[in-house]
C-alpha positions as CSV (number, residue, x, y, z in Angstrom):
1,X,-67.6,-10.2,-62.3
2,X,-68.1,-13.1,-65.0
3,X,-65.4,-15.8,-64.1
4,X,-62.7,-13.7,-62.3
5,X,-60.4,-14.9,-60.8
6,X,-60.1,-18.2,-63.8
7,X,-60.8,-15.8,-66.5
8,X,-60.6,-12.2,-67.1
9,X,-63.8,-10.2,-65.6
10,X,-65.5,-7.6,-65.9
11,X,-67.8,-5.6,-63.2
12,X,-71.6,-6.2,-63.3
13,X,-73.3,-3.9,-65.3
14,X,-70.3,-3.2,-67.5
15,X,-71.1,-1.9,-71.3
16,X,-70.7,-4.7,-73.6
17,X,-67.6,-3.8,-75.2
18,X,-66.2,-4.8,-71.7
19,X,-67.7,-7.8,-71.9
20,X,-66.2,-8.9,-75.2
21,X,-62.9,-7.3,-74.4
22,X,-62.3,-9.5,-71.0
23,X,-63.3,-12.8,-73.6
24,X,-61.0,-11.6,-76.1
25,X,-57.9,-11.6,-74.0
26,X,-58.8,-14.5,-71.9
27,X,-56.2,-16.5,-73.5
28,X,-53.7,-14.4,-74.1
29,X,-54.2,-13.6,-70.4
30,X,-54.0,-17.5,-69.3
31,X,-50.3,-17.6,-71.1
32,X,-49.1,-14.7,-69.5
33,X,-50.7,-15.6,-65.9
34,X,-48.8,-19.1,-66.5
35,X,-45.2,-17.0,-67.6
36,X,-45.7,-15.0,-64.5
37,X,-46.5,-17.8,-62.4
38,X,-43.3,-19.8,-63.7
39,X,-41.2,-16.8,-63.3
40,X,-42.2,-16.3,-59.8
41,X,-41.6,-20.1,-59.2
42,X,-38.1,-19.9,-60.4
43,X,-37.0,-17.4,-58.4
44,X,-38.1,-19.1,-54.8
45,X,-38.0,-17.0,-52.1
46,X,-36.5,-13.7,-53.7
47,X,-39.8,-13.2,-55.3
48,X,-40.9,-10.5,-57.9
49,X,-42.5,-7.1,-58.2
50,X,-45.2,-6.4,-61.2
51,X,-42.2,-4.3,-62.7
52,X,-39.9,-7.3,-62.5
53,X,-42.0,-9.4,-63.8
54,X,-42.8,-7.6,-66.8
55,X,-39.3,-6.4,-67.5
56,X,-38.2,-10.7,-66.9
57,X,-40.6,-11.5,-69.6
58,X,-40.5,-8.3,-72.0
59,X,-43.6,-7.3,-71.5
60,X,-43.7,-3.7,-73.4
61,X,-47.0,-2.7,-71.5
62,X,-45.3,-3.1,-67.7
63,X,-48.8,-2.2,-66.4
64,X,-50.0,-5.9,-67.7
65,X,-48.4,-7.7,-65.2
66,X,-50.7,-6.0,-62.4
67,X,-54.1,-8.2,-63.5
68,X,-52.2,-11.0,-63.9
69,X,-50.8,-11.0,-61.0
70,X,-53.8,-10.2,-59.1
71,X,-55.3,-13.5,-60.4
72,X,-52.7,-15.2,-59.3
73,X,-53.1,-13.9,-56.2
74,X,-56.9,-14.5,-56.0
75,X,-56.4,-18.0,-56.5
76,X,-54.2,-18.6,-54.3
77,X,-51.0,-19.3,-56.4
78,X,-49.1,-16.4,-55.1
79,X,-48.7,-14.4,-51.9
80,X,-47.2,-10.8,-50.7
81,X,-43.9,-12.0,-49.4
82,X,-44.4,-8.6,-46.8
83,X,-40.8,-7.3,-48.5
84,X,-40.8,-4.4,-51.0
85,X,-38.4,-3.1,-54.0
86,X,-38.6,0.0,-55.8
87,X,-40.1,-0.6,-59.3
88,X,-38.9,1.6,-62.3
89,X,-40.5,4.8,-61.3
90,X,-38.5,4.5,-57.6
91,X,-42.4,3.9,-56.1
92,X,-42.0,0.7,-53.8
93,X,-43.9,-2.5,-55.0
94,X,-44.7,-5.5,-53.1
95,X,-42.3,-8.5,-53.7
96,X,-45.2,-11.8,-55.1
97,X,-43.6,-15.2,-53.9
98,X,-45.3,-18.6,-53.8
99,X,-47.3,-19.4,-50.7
100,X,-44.5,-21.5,-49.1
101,X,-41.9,-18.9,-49.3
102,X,-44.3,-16.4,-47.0
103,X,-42.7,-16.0,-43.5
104,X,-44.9,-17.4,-40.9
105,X,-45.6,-13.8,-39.3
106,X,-47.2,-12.7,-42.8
107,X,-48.8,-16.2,-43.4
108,X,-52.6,-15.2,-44.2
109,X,-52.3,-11.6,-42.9
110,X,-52.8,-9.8,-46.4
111,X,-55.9,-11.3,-47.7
């Protein structure tokens, strides 16, 4: 999967167009891991969902939070708080905090 989680992957075996898609957002994805990453970190323990995130930062496409938040998540950066809001749709989403703000009962459990 190429790089994942520093860069944006792709699976093995994927057609080429996949390929040069994943190094054609790379840095557009980098600046919107790092707005998602500062949003998170400004809002301490109350966290965000993928929806909140997007709608925070006016992200049109609310489904582009999701990878960049997963790499966050990969590397370490950000954690499932184990609370949950309802996103736009009324579906409940899990609440992304920095490590430190993870109660101790949840520390490590989703991995």
């Amino acid at each position: 999967m190429s790089d994942y989680p520093e860069k944006p992957g792709h699976y093995a075996g994927a057609p080429d167009t996949s390929q040069e898609a994943a190094e054609q957002i790379a840095e557009a994805a980098m600046v919107r891991e790092a707005a998602a990453l500062s949003l998170i970190t400004s809002l301490a323990g109350y966290g965000a969902t993928a929806d909140e995130v997007a709608d925070r930062l006016g992200w049109e496409e609310r489904y582009s939070s999701r990878p960049r938040l997963s790499t966050l998540r990969a590397r370490g950066k950000i954690e499932d708080s184990g609370k949950r809001r309802r996103g736009v749709f009324g579906r409940w989403q899990a609440v992304w905090v920095l490590p430190q703000y993870v109660p101790v009962s949840m520390a490590g459990a989703a991995a």
